[in-house]
N, C-alpha and C positions, 0 to 999 in steps of 0.2 A: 504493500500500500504506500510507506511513505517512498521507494522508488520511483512507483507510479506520478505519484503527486509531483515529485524532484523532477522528475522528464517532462512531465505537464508543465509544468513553472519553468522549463526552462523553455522550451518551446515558444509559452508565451511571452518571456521575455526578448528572445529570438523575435518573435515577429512585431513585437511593442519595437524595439529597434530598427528593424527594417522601414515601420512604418513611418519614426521619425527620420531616419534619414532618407526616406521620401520624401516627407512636408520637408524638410530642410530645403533639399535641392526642387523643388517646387518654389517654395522661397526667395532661394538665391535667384532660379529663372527668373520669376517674375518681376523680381527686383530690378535684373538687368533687362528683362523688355523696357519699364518703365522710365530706366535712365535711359534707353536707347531710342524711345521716343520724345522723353525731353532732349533729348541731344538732337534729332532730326528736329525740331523745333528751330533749337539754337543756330543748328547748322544753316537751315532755312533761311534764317533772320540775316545770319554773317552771309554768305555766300549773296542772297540779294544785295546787302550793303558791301561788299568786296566785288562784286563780277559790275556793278554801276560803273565805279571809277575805273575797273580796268577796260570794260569796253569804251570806256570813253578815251583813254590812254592809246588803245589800239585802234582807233580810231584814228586818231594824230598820227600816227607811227604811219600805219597805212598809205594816210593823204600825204606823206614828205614824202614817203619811197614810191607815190605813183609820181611827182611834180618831179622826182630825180629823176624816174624813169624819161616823164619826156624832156628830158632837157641832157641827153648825154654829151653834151660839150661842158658839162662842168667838171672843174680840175679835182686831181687825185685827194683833193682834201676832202671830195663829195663825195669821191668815190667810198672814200673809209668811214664817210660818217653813215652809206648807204648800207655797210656792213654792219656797221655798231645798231641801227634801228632793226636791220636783219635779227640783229639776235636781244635785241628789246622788246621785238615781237613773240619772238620765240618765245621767250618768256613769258610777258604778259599771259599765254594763249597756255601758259603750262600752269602759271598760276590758275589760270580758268577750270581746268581742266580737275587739279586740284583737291578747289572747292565744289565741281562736279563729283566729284567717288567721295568726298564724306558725305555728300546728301543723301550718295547711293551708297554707304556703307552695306547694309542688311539687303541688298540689290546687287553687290560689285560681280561682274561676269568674264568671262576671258577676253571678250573684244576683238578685233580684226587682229589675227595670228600671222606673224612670215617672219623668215630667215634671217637671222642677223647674227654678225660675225661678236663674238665676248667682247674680242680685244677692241675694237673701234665702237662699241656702246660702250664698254668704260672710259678710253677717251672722252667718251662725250659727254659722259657725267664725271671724270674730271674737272672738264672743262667748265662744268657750270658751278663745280664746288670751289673752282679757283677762291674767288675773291674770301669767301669763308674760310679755307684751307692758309690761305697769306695773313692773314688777321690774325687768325689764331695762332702763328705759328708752327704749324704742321706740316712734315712732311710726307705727302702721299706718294706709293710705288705701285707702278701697275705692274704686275709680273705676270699678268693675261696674256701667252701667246699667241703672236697674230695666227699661226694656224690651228688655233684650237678650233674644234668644229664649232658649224653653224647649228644655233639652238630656234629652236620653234617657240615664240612668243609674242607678245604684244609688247610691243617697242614701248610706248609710252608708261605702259604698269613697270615693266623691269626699266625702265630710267627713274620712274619716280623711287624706285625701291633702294635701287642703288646709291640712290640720293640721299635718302631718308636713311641710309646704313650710314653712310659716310659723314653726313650731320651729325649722327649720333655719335660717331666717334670724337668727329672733333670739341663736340660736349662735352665727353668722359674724360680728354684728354687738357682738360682746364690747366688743372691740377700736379697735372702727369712731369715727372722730373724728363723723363725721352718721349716727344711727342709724333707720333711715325703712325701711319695707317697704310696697311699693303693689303692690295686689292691680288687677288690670287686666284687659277682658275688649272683645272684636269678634266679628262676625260674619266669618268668612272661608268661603273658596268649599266649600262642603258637611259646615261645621264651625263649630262654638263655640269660639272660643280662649279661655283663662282662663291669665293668667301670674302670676308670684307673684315680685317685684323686689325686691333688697336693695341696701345701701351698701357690704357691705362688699367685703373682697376679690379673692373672684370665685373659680374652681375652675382654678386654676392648668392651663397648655396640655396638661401632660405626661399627665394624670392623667383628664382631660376622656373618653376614651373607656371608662374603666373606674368612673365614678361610680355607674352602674347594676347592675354586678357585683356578684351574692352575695356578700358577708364582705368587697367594698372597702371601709376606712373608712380617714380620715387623724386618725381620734382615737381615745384610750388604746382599749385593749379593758374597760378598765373601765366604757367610757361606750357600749358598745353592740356590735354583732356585726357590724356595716355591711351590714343588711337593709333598714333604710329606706329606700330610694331605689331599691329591686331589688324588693321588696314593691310601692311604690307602682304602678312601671313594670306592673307583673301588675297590679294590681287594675283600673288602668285599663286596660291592653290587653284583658283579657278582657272587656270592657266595650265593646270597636269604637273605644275612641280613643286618642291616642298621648301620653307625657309623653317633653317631651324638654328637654335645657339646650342654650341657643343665647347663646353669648359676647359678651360687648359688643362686637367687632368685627366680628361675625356680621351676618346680616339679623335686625334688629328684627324682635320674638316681637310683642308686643301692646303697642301704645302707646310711648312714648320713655323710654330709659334713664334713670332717675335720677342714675345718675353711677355707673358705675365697678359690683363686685358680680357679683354673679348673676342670672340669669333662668331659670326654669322654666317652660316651657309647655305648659299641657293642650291638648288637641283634641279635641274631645268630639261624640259623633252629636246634630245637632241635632232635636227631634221633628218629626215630618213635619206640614207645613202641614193635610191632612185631618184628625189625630188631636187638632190644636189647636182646628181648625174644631167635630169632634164633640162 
């Protein structure tokens, strides 16, 4: 009898627990629909009041580079300044774009897919982290081989991603006594790896499985909503590859630890040997 009873009780304690940690994580769900529709609120509100001034910027940019265009007898100082609104524009049109995918966070899709070589899409997102990467004093290394194969993505998410890696580095690396970020990249078995390496001090053990979580951030809320890293996860994922942080005492992500810091790693569909061929 009192065995009976003892396995009875425990059963029902068994399932008294399963029940709570149902309501719990029913809970925590609901909690996060609700911040994530105040935040599509907020986002709403900024992205109206951000995409205003910027179409109206692009706008201007526009009207100089069509009045350049008819007037090609103006000297080489138009010429550069015709280049400098080329990539004003660009920008503009990427900040647009932007604050397009946090509207569409709980919507973000893979978007128009094609071929693009690692190494010259990290030039490019070098290129636009210059001015951030000089400030800070940071040295960035690209050690993306030009022939590493071509990977199947959307251009615009892996720029924005690579971007949003590479800021965050230079973030971490405030503080950092050697401030170096190396951009790295292999072929691995049915994938493109692209990792993005810093000096400084790394994403502390405790904290490591909730860096990709909606609204996690370990800085002021005045410096962000802690999307970045929850956004990127989506943009790639929907895309067929994986980002993920793999620890300095972890298996090495791509290539050899600089010392100490973080690692980010993409995984990315490489394009298929036929469509290369084509």
């Amino acid at each position: 009898k009192v065995a009976e009873r003892t396995a009875e009780l425990d059963q029902a304690n068994a399932e008294l627990e399963r029940a709570v940690r149902q309501l719990y994580d029913a809970g925590a769900e609901l909690a996060q629909t609700e911040r994530l529709l105040t935040l599509r609120k907020l986002v709403a509100s900024v992205s109206h009041e951000l995409n205003n001034p910027l179409m109206g910027a692009l706008n201007y940019v526009q009207y100089v580079r069509s009045k350049f265009a008819e007037h090609p007898e103006i000297d080489t100082v138009g010429d550069h300044l015709d280049a400098w609104l080329a990539k004003a524009e660009r920008d503009i049109l990427r900040a647009s774009r932007v604050t397009e995918n946090l509207l569409k966070y709980d919507q973000i899709s893979a978007g128009h897919q094609s071929a693009l070589w690692p190494a010259r899409l990290v030039n490019e997102v070098l290129e636009l982290a210059d001015p951030a990467l000089q400030r800070a004093g940071v040295l960035a290394e690209n050690r993306v081989e030009q022939s590493l194969r071509q990977v199947q993505v959307n251009h615009e998410s892996l720029q924005q991603v690579l971007l949003s890696l590479i800021l965050n580095a230079i973030d971490a690396l405030k503080e950092a006594p050697q401030r170096r970020i190396i951009i790295d990249g292999r072929a691995a078995k049915h994938r493109i790896e692209l990792s993005v390496e810093d000096t400084g001090r790394g994403v502390p053990e405790p904290i490591r499985e909730r860096i990709f979580e909606p609204f996690f951030t370990t800085k002021p809320q005045v410096e962000g909503a802690g999307l970045g890293l929850a956004v990127a996860r989506r943009l790639i994922e929907a895309g067929g590859g994986e980002l993920t942080y793999e620890p300095r005492g972890g298996q090495p992500g791509v290539g050899e630890p600089v010392g100490g810091g973080a690692r980010f790693v993409l995984r990315l569909p490489p394009v298929a040997v036929d469509e290369r061929l084509s």
